[in-house]
Structure formats: structure tokens, C-alpha cells
N, C-alpha and C positions, 0 to 999 in steps of 0.2 A: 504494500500500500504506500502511495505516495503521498506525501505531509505538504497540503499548501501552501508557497508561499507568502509572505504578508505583502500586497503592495501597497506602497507608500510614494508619493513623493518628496525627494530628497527636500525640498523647501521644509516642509514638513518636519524635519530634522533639524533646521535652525534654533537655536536655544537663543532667547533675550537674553541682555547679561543683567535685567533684574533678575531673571531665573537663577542665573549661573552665582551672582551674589546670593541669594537665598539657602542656593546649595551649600555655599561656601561657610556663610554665616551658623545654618544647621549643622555643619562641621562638627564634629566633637573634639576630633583630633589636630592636630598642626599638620601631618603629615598627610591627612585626606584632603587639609582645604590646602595645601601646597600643590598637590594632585590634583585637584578639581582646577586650581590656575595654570596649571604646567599643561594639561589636556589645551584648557579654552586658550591661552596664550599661542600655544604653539602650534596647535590642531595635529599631533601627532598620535599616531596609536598608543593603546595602552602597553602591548610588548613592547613598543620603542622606549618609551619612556622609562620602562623597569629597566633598562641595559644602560639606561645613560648611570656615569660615575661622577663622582665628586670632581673629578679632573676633567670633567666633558664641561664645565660650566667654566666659566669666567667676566667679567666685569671687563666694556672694554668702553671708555669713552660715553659713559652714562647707558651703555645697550648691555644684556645679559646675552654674551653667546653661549650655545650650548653646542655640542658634536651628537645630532642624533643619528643613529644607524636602523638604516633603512633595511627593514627584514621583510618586506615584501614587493616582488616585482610582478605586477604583470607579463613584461613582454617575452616571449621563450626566445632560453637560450643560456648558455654559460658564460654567467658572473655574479663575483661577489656582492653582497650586500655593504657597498659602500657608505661610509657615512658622508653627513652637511652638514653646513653649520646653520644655522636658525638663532636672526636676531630677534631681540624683542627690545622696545626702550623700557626704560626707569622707569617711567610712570604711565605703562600698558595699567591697563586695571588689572588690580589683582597682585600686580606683584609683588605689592608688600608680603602676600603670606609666604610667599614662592620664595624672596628674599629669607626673611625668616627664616623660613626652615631648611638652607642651606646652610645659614648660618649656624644654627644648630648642630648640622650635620658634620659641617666642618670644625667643630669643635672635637669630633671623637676622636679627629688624628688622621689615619691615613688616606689620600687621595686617590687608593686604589678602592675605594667603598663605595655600592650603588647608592643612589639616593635613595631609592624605595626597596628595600628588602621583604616585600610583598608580591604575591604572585598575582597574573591576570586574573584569576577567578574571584580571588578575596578584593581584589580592586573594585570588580564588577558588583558586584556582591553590596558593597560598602555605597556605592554611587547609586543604584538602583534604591536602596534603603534608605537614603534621601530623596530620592525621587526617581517613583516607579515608571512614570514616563519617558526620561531620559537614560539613553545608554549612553558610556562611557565614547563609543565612538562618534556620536553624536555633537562633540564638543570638535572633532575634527570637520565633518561638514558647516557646520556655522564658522568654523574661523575661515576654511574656503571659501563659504561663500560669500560672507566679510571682504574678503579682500580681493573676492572677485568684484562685488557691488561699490567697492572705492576705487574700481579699475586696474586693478592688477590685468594680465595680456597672461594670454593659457601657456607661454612660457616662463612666465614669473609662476604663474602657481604650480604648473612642474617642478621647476626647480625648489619650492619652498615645500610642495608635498613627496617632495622626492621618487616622483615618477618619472619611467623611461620613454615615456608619450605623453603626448600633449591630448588627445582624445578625452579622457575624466577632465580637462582644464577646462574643454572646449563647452563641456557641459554646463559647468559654473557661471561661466562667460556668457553663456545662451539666455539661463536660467535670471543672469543679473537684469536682463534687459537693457544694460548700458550702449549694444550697439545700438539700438534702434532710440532710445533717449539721445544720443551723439549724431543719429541721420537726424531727426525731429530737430535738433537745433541748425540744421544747415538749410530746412526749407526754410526760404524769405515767403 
């Protein structure tokens, strides 16, 4: 027997960041609402996120880089899971807890340490328990399409979602409506 799929569309998936503050606020712990900002900040998966270390993050000129590695490709064919690097400024929302609790972290000592010593399940688990409507991957469609609908171009958001095609960018880009807003302004 085969199990229906859910459709949805992906707009549909966008989280307000009063949501996403709410989530953060219901927070109990430092290290979920650090998690809850590091998702919506960066829009990267939840594997990627558990792989990044204390050493992948740095302070550079008021922007937080981080080194994420990129554990899923669509396109076939052999090659590694390379990482990027993915900016965010000082005062993206949110980042104070994100701040936080690096700092924290980097108080234990070595910079060979993940920052989340939690597994995708217990992630998921934790995020849904704040809110049953939102999933964890969720927080990476809304930042896409964020910064498709401020204009990003489907190879800015490849390279910042760390795909080998621009095809998923092209979606975001469609879904903004920005080209057809940028013809509307050129009829006189």
C-alpha cells in the first residue's frame, strides 16, 4: 500500500519571524532558541547544522561566518560534500541568542566541539513541541524565500543554499513574483 503524499505549497512553508520569535521566546533552553536562530538565520538543514564546530564560526567585521557543509546534492554524480561559508550581520534578528550561546560554548575549551551535541531526531522533536505546525526544515524555505523576495538572482540563492543547480533557485524567484513586479515598473 502506498502512503499519500501531503501537498502543500512551499509558500505555505514560510514562517513570520513573529512566529519564529515566539518559538524562540517558548524556548526553555539556550541551546534550542540558539537553534531555532541558526535554522531561521541561515536556512540550512538540520544535519548541517549539527556538523558545524566551534571552529566553523567566526566574527568577521560585524558578520558571523560560519563553514557549513553541505550533505546533500541533488545532481548525480561523484563529489564530495563541500562546504561554504554563510554570512549573517550582527544584528540579523535573533542573533543575540545565537551569539550567546556560542559564547557559552566556547567557554568549554576546545574548538574541535560541535555546537549542538544533539541528534536530528531530538532537534525535530524539540521544535515540533513548540510548535506542531512548523518543521525544522521549514525555517530553511522562509529564509529562501526571504531572500528571494529582496531579490536575490537563483545564483545567489545556489550558492547561499548550496546547490549544484540553479533549478530549486528558479522556483523561489518565480514564487517571489519580483520578475513580473520589475516588468510592471517599466510599462509607462
Amino acid at each position: 500500500m502506498r502512503v499519500p503524499r501531503y501537498k502543500y505549497s512551499r509558500r505555505d512553508l514560510v514562517i513570520p519571524e513573529a512566529e519564529v520569535e515566539a518559538m524562540i521566546i517558548g524556548a526553555s533552553h539556550l541551546w534550542l532558541q540558539a537553534m531555532i536562530a541558526f535554522l531561521y538565520i541561515y536556512g540550512c538543514r538540520v544535519s548541517e547544522a549539527l556538523g558545524v564546530q566551534l571552529r566553523d564560526c567566526s566574527m568577521e567585521g560585524g558578520y558571523l561566518r560560519v563553514r557549513i557543509g553541505v550533505l546533500k546534492k541533488r545532481v548525480k554524480g561523484p563529489f564530495e560534500a563541500d562546504p561554504h561559508q554563510v554570512y549573517a550581520r550582527r544584528q540579523a534578528p535573533f542573533m543575540r541568542y545565537l551569539m550567546a550561546y556560542i559564547q557559552a560554548v566556547s567557554k568549554g575549551g576546545s574548538l574541535e566541539r560541535e555546537l549542538w551535541p544533539y541528534s536530528r531526531q531530538w532537534v525535530w522533536q524539540k521544535i515540533k513541541a513548540l510548535n506542531p505546525k512548523v518543521s525544522p526544515h521549514a525555517f530553511r524555505h522562509s529564509r529562501l524565500q526571504d531572500l528571494a523576495d529582496r531579490g536575490a538572482t537563483p545564483w545567489e540563492l545556489r550558492d547561499w543554499a548550496g546547490w549544484r543547480d540553479t533549478r530549486p533557485a528558479e522556483a523561489y524567484v518565480q514564487r517571489s513574483g519580483r520578475t513580473t513586479k520589475r516588468l510592471a515598473d517599466k510599462i509607462v
